[in-house]
N, C-alpha and C positions, 0 to 999 in steps of 0.2 A: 504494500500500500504506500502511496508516496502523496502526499498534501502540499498542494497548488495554492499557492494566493494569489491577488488581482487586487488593485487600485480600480474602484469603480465608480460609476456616477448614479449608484442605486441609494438614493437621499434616504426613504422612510420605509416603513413598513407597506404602504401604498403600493411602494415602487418593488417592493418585495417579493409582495402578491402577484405582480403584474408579470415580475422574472420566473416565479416558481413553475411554471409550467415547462417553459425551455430547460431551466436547469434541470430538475426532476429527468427530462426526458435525457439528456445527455452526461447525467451523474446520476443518477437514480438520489429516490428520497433518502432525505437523512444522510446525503454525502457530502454535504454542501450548507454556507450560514452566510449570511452578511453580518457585518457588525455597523451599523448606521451611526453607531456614536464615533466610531471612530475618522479621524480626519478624510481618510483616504476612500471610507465606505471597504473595507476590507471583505473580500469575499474569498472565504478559503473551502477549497474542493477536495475531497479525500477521494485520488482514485483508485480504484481497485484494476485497473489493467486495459480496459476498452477505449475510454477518452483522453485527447489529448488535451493541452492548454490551449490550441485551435481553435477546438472543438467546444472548451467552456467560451471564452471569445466571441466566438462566431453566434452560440445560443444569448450569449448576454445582447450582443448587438442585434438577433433579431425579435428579441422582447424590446426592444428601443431605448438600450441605454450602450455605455462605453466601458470596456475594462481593459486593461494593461498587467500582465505579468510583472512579477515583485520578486527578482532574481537573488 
């Protein structure tokens, strides 16, 4: 298992809600948080072997927000 983070522009629980579907689909439930308090909107991804950091990326951008790998 290796755990991904991302800088993102996912502001509230709102915007959350709005991600959870793409994530869910391309990290399955419960693999994945944001942290909204924190500066950066932190979204860290626990993957288990399927998805890459593309792939969370590519989901976060077509829920309608921005994220950036945190190397």
């Amino acid at each position: 298992m290796e755990t991904l983070k991302f800088k993102t522009t996912i502001k509230c629980m709102g915007c959350v809600s709005k991600a959870t579907p793409f994530l869910n689909e391309v990290a399955g439930e419960e693999n994945w948080k944001v942290d909204v308090n924190n500066p950066d909107k932190l979204l860290e991804v626990t993957i288990n072997g399927g998805a890459s950091a593309g792939d969370i990326v590519k989901a976060v951008q077509e829920a309608g927000f921005k994220a950036e790998p945190i190397h």
